[in-house]
Backbone as a ProteinNet text record, in pm:
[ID]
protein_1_A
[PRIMARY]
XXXXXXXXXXXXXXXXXXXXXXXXXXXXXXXXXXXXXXXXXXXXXXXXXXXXXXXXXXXXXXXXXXXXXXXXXXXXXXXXXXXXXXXXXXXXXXXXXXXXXXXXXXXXXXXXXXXXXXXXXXXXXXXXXXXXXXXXXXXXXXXXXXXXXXXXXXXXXXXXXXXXXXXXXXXXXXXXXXXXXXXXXXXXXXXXXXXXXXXXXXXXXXXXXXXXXXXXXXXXXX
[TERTIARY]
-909.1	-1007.9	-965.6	-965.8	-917.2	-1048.7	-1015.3	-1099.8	-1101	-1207.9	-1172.6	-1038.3	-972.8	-857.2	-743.6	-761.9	-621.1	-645.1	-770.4	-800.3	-730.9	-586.9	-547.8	-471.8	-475.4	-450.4	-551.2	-548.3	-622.2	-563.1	-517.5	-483.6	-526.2	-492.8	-528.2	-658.8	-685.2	-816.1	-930.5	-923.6	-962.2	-1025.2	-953	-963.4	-1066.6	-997.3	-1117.7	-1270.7	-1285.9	-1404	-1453.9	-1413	-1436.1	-1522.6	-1433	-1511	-1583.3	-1604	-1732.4	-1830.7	-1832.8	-1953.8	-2004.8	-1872.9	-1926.4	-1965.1	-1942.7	-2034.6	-2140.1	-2184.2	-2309.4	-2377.3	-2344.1	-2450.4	-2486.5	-2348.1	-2378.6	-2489.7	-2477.7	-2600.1	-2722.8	-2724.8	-2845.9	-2948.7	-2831.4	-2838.4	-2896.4	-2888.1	-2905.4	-3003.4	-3173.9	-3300.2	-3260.6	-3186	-3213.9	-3106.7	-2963	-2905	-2946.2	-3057.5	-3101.9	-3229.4	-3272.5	-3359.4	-3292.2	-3169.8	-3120.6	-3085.4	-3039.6	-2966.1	-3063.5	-3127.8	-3300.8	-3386.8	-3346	-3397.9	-3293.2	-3205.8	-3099.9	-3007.4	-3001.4	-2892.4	-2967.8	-2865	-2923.8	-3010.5	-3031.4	-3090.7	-3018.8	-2909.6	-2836.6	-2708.4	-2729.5	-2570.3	-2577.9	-2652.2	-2726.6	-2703.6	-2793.8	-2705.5	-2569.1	-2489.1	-2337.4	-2293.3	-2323.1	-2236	-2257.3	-2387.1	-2449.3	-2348.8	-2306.4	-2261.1	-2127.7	-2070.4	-1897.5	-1891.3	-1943.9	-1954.7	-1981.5	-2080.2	-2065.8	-1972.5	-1889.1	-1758	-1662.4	-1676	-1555.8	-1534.7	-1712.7	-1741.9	-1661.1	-1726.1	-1697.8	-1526.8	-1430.6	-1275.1	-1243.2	-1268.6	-1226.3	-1223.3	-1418.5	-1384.1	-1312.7	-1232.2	-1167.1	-1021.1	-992.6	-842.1	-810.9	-708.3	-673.9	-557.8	-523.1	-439.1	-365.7	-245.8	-130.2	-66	-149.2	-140.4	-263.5	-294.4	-412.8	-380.4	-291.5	-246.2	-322.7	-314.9	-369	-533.3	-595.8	-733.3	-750.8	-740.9	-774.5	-777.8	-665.9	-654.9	-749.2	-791.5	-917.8	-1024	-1084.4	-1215.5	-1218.9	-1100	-1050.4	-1092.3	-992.6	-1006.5	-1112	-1171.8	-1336.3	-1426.1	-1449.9	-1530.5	-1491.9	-1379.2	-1356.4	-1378.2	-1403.7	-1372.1	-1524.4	-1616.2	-1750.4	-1843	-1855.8	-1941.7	-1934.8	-1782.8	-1811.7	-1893.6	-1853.9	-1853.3	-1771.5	-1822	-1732.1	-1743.4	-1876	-1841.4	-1741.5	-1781.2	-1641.2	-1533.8	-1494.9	-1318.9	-1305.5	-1406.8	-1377.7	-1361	-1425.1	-1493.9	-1363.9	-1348.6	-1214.7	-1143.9	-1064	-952.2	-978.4	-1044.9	-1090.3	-1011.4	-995.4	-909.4	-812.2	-827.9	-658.3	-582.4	-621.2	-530.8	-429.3	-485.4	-450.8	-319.7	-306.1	-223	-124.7	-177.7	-63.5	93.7	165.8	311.7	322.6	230.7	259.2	316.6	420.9	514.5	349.8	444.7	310.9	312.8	166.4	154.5	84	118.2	44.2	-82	-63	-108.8	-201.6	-371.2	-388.5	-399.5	-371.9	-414.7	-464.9	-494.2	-502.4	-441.6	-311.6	-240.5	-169.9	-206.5	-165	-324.4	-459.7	-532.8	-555	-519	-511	-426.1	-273.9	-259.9	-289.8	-352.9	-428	-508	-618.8	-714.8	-679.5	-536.5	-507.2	-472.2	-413.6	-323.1	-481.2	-583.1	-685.4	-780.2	-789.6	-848	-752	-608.3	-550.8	-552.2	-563.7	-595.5	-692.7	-831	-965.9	-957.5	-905.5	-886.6	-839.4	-680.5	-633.1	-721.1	-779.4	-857.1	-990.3	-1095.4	-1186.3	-1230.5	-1118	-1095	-1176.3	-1253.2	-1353.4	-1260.8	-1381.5	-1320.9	-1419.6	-1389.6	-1517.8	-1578.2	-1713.1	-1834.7	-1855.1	-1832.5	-1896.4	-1994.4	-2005.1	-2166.9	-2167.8	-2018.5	-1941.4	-1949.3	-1871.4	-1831.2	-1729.7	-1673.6	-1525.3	-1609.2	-1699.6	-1792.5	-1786.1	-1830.6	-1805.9	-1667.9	-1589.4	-1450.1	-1371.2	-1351.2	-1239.8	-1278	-1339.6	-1346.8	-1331.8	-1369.1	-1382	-1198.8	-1127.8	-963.6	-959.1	-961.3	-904	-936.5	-1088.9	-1083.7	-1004.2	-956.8	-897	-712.6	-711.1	-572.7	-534.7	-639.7	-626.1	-639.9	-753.5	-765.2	-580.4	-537	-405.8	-322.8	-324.1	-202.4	-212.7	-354.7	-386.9	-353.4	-291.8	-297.9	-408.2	-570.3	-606.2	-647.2	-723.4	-730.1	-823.3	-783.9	-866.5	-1021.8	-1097.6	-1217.9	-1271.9	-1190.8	-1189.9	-1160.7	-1090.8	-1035	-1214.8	-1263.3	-1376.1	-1479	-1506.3	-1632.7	-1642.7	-1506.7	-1495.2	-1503.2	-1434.2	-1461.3	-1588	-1685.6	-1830.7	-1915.5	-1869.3	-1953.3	-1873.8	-1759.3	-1702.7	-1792	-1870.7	-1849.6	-2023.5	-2067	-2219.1	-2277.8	-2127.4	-2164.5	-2160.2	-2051.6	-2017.2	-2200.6	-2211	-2341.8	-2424.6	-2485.9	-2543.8	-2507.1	-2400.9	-2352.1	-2391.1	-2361.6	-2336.1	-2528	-2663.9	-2774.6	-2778	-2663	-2607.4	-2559	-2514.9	-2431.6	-2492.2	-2454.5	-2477	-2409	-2436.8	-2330.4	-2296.9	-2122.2	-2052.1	-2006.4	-2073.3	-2070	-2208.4	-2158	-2300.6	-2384.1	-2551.7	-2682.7	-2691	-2704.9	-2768.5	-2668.7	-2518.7	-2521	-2584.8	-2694.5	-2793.2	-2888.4	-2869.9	-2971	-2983	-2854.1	-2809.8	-2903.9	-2969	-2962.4	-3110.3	-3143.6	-3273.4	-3202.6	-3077.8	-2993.3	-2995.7	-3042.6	-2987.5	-3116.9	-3085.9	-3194.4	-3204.1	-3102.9	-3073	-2920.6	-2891.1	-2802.9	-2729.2	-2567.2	-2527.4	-2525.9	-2563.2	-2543.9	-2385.8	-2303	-2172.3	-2100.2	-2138.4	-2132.1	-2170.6	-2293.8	-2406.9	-2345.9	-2262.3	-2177.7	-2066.9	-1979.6	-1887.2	-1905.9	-2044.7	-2087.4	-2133.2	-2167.9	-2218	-2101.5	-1992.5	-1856.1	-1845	-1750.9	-1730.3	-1778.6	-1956.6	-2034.2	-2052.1	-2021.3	-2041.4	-1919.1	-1763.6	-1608.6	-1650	-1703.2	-1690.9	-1782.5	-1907.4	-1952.1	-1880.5	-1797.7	-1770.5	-1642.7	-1530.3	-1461.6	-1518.3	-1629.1	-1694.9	-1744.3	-1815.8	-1833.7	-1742	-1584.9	-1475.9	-1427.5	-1465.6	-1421.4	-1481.8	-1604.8	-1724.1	-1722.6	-1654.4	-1598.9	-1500.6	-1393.3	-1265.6	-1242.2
2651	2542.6	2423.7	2313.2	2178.1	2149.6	2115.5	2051.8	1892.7	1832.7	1672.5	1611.9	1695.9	1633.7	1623.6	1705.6	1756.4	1668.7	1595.6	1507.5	1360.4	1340.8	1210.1	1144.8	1190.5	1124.8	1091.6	1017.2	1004.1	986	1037.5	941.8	832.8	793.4	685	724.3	844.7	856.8	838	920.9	931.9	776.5	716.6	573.5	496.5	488.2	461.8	522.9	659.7	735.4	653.7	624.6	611.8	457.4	375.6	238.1	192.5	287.1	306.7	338.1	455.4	533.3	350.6	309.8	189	101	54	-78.6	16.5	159.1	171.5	162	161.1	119.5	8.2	-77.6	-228.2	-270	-278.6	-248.5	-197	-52.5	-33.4	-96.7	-193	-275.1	-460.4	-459.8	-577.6	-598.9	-528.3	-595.4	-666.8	-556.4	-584.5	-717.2	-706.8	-854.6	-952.5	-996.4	-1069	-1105.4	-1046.5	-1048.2	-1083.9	-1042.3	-1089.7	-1251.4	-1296.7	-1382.9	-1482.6	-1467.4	-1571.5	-1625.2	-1557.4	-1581.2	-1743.5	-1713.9	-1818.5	-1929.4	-1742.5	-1879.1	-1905.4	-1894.8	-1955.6	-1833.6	-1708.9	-1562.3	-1531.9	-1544.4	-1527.6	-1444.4	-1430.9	-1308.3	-1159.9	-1099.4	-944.2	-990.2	-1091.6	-1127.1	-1100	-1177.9	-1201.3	-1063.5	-976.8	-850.5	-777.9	-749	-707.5	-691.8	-848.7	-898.1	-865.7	-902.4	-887.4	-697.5	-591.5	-504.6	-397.5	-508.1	-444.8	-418.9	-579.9	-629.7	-539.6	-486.3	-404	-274.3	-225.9	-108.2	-73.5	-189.7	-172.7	-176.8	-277.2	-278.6	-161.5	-55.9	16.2	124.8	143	260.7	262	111	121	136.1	226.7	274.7	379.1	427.7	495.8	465.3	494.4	385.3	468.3	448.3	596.1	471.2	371	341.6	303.8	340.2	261	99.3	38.5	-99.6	-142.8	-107.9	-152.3	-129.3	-34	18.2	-105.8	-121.5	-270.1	-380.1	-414.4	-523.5	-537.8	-436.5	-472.1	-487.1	-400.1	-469.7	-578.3	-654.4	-796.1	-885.7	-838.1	-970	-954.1	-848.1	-848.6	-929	-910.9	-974	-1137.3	-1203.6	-1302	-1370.8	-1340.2	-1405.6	-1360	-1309.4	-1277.3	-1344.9	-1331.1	-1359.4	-1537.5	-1594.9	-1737.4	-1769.8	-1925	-1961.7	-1887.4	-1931	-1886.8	-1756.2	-1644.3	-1493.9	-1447.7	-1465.7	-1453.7	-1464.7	-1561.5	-1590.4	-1479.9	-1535.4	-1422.4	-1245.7	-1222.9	-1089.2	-1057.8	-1133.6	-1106.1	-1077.2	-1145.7	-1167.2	-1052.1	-1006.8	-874.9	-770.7	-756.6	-676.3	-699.3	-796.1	-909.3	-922.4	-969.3	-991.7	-881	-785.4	-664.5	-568.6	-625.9	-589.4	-656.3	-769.9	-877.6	-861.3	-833.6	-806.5	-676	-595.9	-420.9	-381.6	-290.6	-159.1	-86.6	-48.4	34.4	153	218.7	372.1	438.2	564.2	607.1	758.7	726.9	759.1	652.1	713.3	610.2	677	645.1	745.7	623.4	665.1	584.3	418.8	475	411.3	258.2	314.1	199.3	132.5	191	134.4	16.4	80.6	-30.2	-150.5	-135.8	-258.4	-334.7	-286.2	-367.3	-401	-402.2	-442.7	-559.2	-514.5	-608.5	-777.5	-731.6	-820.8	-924.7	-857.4	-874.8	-992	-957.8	-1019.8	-1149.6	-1174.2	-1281.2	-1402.3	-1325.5	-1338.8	-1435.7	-1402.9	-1462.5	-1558.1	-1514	-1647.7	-1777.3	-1728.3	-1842.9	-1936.8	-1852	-1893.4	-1984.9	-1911.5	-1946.2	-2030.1	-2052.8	-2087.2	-2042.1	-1895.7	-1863.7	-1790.9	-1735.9	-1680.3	-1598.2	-1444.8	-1463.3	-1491.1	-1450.6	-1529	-1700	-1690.7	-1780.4	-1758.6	-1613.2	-1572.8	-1577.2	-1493	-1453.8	-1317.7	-1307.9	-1129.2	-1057.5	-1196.5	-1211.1	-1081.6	-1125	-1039.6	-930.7	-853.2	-664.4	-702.8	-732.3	-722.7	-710.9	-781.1	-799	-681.8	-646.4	-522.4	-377	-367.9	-300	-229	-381.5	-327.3	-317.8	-355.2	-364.1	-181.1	-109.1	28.7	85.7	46	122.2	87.1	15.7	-5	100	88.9	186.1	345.9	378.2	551.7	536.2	475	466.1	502	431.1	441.5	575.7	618.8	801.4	905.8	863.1	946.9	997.2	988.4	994.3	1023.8	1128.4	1148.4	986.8	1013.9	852.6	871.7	1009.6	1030.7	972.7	1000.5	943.4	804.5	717.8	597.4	527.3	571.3	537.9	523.7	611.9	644.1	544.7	518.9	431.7	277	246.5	124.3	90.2	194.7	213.8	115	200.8	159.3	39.2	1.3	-135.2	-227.2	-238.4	-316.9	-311.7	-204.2	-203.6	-298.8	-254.8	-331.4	-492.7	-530.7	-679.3	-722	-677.8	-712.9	-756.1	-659.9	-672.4	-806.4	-809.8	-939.7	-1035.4	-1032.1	-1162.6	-1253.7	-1196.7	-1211	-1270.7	-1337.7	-1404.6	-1500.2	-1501.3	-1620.8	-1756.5	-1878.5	-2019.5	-2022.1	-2050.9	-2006.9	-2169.7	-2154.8	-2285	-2313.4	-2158.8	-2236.1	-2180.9	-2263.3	-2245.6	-2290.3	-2289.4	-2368.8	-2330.6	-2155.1	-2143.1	-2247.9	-2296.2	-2427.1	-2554.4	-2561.7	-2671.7	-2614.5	-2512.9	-2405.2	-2438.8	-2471.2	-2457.2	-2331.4	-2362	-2246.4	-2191.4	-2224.5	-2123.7	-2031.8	-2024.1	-1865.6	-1794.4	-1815.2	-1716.4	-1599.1	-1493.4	-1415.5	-1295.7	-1354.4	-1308.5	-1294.9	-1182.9	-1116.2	-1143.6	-1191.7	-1277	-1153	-1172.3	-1148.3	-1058.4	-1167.4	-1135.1	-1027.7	-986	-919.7	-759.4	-778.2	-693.9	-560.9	-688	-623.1	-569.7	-608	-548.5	-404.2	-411.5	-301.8	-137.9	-227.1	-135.8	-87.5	-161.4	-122.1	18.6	-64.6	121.2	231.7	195	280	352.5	292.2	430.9	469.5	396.7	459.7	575.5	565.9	667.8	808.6	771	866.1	938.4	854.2	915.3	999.2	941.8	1058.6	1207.7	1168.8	1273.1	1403.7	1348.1	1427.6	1501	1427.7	1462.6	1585.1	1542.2	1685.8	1762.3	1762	1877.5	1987.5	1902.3	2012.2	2048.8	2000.3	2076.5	2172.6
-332.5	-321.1	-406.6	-355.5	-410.1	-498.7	-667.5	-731.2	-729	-758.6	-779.1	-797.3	-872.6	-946.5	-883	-795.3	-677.5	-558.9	-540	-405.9	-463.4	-442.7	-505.1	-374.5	-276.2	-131.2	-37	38	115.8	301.8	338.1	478.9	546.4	654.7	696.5	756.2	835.7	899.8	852.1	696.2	594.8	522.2	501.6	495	559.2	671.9	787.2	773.1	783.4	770.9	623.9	523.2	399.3	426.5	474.5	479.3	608.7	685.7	772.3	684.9	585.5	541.7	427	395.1	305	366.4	517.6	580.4	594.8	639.9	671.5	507	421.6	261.7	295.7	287.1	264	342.1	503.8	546	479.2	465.4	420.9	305.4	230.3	145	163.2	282.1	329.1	243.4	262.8	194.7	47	-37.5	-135.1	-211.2	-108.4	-135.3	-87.3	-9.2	55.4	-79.5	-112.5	-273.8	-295.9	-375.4	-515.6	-526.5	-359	-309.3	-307.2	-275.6	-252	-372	-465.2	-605	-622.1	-605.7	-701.9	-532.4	-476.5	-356.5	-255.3	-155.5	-16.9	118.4	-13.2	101.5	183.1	238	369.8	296.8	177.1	151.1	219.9	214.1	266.6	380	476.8	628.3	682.4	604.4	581.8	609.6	481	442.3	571.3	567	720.7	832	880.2	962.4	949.9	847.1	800	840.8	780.5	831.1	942	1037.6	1143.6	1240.9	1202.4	1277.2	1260.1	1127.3	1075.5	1140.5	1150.3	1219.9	1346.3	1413.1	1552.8	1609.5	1503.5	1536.2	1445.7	1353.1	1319.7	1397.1	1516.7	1569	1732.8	1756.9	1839	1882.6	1712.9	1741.6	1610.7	1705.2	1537.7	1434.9	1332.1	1231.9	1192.9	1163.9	1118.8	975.4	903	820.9	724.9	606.7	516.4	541.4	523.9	496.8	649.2	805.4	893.1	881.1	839.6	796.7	692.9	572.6	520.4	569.8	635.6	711.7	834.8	880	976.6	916.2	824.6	710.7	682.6	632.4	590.8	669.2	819.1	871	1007.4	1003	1054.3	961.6	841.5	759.8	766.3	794.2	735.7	877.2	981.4	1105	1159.4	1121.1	1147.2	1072.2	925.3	853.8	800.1	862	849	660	659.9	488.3	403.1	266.9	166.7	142.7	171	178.6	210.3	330.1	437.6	414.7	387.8	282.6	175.2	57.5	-59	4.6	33.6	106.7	161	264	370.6	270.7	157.5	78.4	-28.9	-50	-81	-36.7	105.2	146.7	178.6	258.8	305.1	202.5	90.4	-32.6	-67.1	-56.9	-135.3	-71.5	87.6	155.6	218.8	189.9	243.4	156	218.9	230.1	98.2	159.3	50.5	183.7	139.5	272.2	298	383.5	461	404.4	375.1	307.2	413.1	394	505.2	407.9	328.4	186.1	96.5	74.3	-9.4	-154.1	-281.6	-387.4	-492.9	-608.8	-743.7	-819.8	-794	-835.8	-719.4	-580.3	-494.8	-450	-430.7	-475.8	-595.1	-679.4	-822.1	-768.8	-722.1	-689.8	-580	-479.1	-387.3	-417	-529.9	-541.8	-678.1	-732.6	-825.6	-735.4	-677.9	-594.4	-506.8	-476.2	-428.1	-551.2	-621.3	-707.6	-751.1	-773.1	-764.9	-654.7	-546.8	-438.9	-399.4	-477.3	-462.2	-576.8	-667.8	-805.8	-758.8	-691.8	-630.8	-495.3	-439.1	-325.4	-390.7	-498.6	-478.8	-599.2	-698.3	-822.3	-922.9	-860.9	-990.2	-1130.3	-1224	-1316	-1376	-1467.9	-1545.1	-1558.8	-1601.8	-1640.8	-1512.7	-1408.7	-1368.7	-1248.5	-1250.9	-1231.1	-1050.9	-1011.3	-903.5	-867.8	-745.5	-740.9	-836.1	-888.7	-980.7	-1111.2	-1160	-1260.1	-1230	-1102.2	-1089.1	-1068	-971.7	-946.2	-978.1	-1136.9	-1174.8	-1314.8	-1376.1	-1455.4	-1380.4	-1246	-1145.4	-1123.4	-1159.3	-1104.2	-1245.5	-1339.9	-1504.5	-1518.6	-1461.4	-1475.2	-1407	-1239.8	-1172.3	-1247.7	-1286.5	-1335.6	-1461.7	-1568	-1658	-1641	-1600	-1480.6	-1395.8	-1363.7	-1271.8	-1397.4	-1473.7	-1604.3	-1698.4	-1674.6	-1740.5	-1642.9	-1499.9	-1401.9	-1430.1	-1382.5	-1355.9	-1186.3	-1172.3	-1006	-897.2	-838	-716	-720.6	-734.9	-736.1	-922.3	-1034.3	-1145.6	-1150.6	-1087.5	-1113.2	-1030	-900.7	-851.9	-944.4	-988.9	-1069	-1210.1	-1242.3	-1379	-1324.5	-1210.4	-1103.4	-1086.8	-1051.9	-1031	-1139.8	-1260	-1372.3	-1470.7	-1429	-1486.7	-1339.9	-1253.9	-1124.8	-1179.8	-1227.6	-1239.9	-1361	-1489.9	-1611.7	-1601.4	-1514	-1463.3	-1414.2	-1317.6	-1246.8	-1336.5	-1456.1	-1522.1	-1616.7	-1682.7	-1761.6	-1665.4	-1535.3	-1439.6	-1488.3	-1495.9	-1554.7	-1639	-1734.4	-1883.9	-1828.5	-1730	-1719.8	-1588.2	-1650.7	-1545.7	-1464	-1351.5	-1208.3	-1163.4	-1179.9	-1143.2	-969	-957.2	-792	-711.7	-584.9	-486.1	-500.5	-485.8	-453.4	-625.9	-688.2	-805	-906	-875.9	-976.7	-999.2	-920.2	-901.9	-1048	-1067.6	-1106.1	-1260.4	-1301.6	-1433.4	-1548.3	-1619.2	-1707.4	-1635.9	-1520.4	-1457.9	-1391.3	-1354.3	-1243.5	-1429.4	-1536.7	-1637.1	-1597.9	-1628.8	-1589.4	-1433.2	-1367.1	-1241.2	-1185.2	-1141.1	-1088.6	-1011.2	-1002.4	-870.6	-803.6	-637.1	-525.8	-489.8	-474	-437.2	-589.5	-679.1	-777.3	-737.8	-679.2	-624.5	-548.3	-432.8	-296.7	-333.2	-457	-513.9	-558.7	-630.2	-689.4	-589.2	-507.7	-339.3	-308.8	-264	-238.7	-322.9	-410.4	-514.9	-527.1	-554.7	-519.6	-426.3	-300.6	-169	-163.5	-231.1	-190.4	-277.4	-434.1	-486	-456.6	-362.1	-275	-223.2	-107.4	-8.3	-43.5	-157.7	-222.8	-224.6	-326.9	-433.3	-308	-179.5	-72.2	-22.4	-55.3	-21.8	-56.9	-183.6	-285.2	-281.3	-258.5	-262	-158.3	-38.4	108.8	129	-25	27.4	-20.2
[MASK]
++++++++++++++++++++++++++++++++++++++++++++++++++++++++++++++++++++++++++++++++++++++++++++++++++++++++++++++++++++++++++++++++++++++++++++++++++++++++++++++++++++++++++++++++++++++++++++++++++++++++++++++++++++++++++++++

């Protein structure tokens, strides 16, 4: 019987199954990013994700993938060609980033995670010019890879590198409540967005959260 620790691959099918089970959260999530979003932005982020995910749904379950690198790249560029505006870009580049010109694996584990999601987050810096603290998705995201990078460097198993992703992506969220947001409607906001939670932080946090589900389920049936 495989413990947690021994589940450090994933296949491509696998993959797939994994970020289906995560557009159906995000979804289920709609109400409450659509709150968070309405307080400060324009209410229509929970829409977006919604939307970026269903797209994803539907071109993922119309083939099968004998690579992870093609499985990202359809999340990517479903989200980015559906959900329209700047979600859409960041979001897309989220995944797009992370695979654009990696060899193809047909294997996903810990350590090539970490750099797709490293490569992902440069990705959105360069794209969206955020940074830290400016009250972004950049806030879960980028502590989110700083855990998966370090869990990668302890060899650590992919179900461990998740779970520490989880709660660097949860602690971001929370900080993001501290901080004046230099972009979007809540920079109109100036020090009234202090107090409230960015949105696109939110969806980061959802992400990890159901990958590291749907691992953890992983392990539990093998």
């Amino acid at each position: 019987m495989q413990t947690d620790a021994l589940i450090i691959n994933l296949n491509a099918t696998q993959v797939k199954e994994m970020f289906l089970y995560v557009g159906e959260k995000v979804r289920e999530n709609k109400p409450l990013l659509t709150k968070i979003d309405s307080a400060i932005g324009d209410g229509d982020h929970g829409i977006g994700m919604s939307i970026g995910f269903t797209k994803a749904e539907e071109n993922l379950k119309e083939k099968e993938f004998t690579t992870i690198n093609e499985v990202i790249k359809t999340v990517g560029m479903s989200m980015m060609t559906s959900m329209g505006g700047a979600s859409g870009v960041i979001f897309g580049t989220m995944f797009i980033g992370g695979v654009k010109g990696l060899e193809p694996h047909e294997k996903l584990n810990l350590p090539i995670l970490a750099e797709i999601f490293e490569k992902s987050l440069e990705a959105i810096k360069v794209r969206g010019k955020a940074s830290l603290g400016d009250k972004t998705m950049i806030d879960a995201f980028e502590p989110a890879v700083e855990r998966l990078k370090q869990c990668s460097d302890n060899n650590k198993s992919l179900l461990e590198g998740l779970k520490n992703a989880e709660e660097g992506a949860d602690k971001g969220v929370e900080l993001s409540k501290e901080y004046i947001a230099k972009f979007g409607r809540a920079k109109s906001l100036g020090e009234r967005a202090i107090g409230h939670q960015d949105a696109g932080a939110t969806s980061v946090w959802i992400i990890f959260k159901s990958m590291r589900e749907w691992v953890e389920g992983l392990s539990k049936h093998a």
